[in-house]
C-alpha positions in Angstrom: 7.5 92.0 9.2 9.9 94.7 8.3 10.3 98.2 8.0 14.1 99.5 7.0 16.4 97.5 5.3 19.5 99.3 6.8 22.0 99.3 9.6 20.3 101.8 12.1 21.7 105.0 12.7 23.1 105.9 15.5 20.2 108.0 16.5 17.3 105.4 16.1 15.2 104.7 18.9 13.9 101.3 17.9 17.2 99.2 16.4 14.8 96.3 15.7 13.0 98.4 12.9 16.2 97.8 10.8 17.8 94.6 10.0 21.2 95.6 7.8 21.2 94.1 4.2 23.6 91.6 4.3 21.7 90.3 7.7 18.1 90.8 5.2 19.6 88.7 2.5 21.0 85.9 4.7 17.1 85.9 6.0 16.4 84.8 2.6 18.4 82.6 1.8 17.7 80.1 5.0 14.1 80.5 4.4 14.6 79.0 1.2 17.6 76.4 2.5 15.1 75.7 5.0 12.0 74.7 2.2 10.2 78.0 2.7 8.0 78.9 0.1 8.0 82.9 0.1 4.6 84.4 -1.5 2.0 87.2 -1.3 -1.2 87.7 -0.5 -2.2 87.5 -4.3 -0.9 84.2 -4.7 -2.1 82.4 -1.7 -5.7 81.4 -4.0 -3.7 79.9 -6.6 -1.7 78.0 -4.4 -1.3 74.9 -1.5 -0.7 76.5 2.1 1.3 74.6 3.9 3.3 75.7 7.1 6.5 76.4 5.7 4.5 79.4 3.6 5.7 82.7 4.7 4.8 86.7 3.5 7.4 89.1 3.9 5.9 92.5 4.6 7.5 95.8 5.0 5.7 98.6 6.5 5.9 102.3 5.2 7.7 102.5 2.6 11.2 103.4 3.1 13.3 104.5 0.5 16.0 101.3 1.3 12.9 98.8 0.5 13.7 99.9 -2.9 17.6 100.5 -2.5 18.3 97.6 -1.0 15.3 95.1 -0.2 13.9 95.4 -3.8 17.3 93.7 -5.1 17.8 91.2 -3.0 14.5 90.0 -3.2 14.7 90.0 -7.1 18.1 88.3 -6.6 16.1 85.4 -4.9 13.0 85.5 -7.2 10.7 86.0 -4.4 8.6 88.6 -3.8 7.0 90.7 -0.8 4.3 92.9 0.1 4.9 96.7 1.1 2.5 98.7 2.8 3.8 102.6 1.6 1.9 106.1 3.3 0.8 107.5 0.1 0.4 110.6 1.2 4.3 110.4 2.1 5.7 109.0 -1.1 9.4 110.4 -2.4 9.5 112.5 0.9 12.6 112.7 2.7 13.7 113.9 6.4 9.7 112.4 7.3 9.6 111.3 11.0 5.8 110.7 12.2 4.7 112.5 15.6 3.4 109.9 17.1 5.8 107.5 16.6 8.5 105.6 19.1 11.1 105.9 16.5 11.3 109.5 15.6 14.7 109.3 13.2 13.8 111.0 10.0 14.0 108.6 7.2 13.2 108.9 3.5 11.0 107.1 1.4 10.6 105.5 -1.9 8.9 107.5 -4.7 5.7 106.9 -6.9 8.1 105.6 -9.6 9.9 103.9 -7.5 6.7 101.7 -6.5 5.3 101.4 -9.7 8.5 100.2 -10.6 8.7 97.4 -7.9 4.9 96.7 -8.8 5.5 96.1 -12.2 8.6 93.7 -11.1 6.0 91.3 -8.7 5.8 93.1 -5.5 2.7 93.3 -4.2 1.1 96.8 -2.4 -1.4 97.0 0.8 -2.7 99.6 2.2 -1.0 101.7 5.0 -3.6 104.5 4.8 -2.9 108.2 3.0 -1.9 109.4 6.4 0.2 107.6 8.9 -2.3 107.9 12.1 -4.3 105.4 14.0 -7.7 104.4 12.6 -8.7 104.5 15.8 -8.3 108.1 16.2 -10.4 108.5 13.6 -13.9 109.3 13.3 -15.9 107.0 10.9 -15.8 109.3 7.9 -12.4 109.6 8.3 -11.6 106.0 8.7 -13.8 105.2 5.3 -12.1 108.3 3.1 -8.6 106.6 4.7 -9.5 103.2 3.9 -10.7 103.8 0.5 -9.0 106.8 -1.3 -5.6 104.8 -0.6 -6.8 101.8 -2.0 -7.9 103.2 -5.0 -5.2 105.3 -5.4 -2.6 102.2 -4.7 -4.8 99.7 -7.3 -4.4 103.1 -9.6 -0.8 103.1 -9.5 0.0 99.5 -9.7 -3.1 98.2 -11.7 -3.2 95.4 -9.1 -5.9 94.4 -6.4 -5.2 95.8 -3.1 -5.7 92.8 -0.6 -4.8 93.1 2.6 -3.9 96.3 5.1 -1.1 96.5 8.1 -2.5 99.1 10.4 -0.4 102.0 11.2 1.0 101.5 14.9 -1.2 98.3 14.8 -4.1 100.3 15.6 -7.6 99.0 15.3 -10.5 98.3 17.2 -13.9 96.2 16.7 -15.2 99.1 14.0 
């Protein structure tokens, strides 16, 4: 699980939310030295599971997943599944109020996923908003839930299967 593909500023809070390119790529590459077979969530149907079969995921969608993660993992041939903030696509100096790490960061634009989709990687759904579910009352949870997966299987004309929770956020409902 990832979120920036960059070496962290000197201002971040939380220097294991960035892992520096070079350091990303070399993850690669021994995961595949190593017999790792690197998939999604949309492939796991059509395929044996075995327990060297890994997902990478990166979580809100940073503009460096498409700078620098997006190439390297096209380099490789293997794919991943990013979980953007819709309502927070193409923004840039966005830091969340809740959040530990509170260094302003960009992110990728609308294009710049539909690109990436249309290249293999595969989208899940990190709400519209970046807040816990949990503070949420039911209607807002289902308008949440299901405005950004339609609105992701809209823009990449693929399934949405799976969800990473904002702050990890959930409860029994």
């Amino acid at each position: 699980m990832y979120h920036n593909i960059c070496r962290p500023p000197p201002t971040a809070q939380i220097k294991g939310m960035y892992v520096d390119p070079v350091q990303f790529d070399w993850q690669i590459r021994w995961l595949l030295k190593h017999g790792f077979e690197i998939t999604t969530f949309g492939r796991l149907a059509d395929q044996p599971v075995h327990a060297k079969t890994v997902i990478l995921t990166l979580d809100d969608g940073y503009a460096n997943n498409y700078s620098a993660a997006f190439p390297i993992l096209q380099r490789h041939g293997v794919s991943a599944v990013i979980y953007p903030i819709l309502s927070d696509l193409g923004k840039t100096g966005v830091s969340w109020p809740i959040g530990t790490e509170r260094t302003p960061a960009d992110l990728f634009s609308e294009e710049q996923l539909c690109e990436m989709a249309g290249a293999g990687i595969e989208f899940g759904s990190h709400l519209l908003h970046h807040k816990p579910l949990t503070d949420m009352t039911v209607d807002e949870r289902l308008e949440e839930l299901s405005s950004s997966r339609e609105q992701l299987q809209a823009l990449t004309g693929q399934d949405v299967l799976s969800i990473a929770y904002p702050y990890g956020a959930y409860d029994k409902d």
